[in-house]
C-alpha positions in Angstrom: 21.4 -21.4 20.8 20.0 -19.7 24.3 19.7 -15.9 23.6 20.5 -14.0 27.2 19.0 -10.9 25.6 18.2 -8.7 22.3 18.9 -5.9 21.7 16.6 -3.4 19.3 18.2 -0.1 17.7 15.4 1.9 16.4 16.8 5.5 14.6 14.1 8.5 14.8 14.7 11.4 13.2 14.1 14.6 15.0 12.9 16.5 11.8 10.9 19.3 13.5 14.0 20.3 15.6 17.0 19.0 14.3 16.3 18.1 10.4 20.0 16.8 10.0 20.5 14.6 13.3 19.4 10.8 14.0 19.0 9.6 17.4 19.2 5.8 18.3 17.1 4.4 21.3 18.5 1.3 22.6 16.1 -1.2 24.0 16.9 -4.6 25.8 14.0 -6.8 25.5 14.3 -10.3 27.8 13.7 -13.6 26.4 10.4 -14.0 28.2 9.4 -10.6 26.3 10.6 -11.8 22.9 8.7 -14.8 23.3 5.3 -13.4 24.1 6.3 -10.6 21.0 6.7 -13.7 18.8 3.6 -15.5 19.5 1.6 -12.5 18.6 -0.4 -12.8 15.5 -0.7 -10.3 12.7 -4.3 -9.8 13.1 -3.8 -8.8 17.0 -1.5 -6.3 16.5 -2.8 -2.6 16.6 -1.7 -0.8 13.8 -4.2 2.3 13.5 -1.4 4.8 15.1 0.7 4.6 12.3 0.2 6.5 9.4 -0.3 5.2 5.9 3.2 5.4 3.6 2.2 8.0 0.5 4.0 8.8 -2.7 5.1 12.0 -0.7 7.3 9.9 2.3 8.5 7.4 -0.5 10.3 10.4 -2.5 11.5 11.0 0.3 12.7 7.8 1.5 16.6 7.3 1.8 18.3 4.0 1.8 20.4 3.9 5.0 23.3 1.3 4.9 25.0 0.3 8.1 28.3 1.6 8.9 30.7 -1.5 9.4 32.3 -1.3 12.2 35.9 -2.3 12.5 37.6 -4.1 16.1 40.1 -2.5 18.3 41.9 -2.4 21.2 41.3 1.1 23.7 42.6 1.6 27.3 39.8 2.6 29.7 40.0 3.8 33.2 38.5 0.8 35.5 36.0 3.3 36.6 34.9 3.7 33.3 34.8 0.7 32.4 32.7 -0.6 35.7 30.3 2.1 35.4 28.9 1.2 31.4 29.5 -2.7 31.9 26.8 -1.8 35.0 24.7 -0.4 32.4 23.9 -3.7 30.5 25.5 -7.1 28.4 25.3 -4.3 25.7 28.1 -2.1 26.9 30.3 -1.9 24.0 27.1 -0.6 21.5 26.7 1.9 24.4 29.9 3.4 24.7 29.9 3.4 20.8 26.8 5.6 21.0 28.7 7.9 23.3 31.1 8.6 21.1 28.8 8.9 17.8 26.7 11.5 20.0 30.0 13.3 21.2 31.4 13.7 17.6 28.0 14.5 16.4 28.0 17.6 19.0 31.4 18.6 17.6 30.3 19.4 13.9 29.1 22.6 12.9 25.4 23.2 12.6 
């Protein structure tokens, strides 16, 4: 199977300004990229920017399942649908993410 592209969903959370909100970066990486990422042994990779995992972060720690997503039909204007098909093969997760982030802005701090 030829993959066109991957796509990586990373989830920060904003704790020092918003403790309750996630935020999901989307990131396209090309096959060329991937491969070179691949071929990368463990040894080469720089790790001393990440802090060590104490008892402290594991309490801490939540399991995060992922929400199934369920198929379905919506009616778009073209312009709409031009303008985030422009933005990348991943379209659909994107205009997902615009509506997470808009109902997200609707609930009550």
């Amino acid at each position: 199977m030829f993959i066109q592209n991957v796509t990586v969903i990373f989830v920060l959370s904003q704790l020092e300004k918003q403790p309750s909100k996630n935020r999901e970066f989307i990131i396209t990486i090309s096959p060329e990229r991937l491969k070179e990422l691949q071929n990368i042994k463990d040894s080469e990779i720089d790790t001393s920017d990440i802090p060590e995992l104490d008892e402290q972060f594991l309490q801490k720690a939540k399991r995060v399942e992922p929400i199934p997503q369920e198929t379905v039909l919506i009616k778009l204007d073209p312009d709409i649908t031009n303008w985030f098909k422009h933005q990348g093969p991943n379209y659909k997760t994107i205009i997902n993410q615009v509506l997470r982030d808009y109902i997200n802005q609707q609930k009550p701090e």
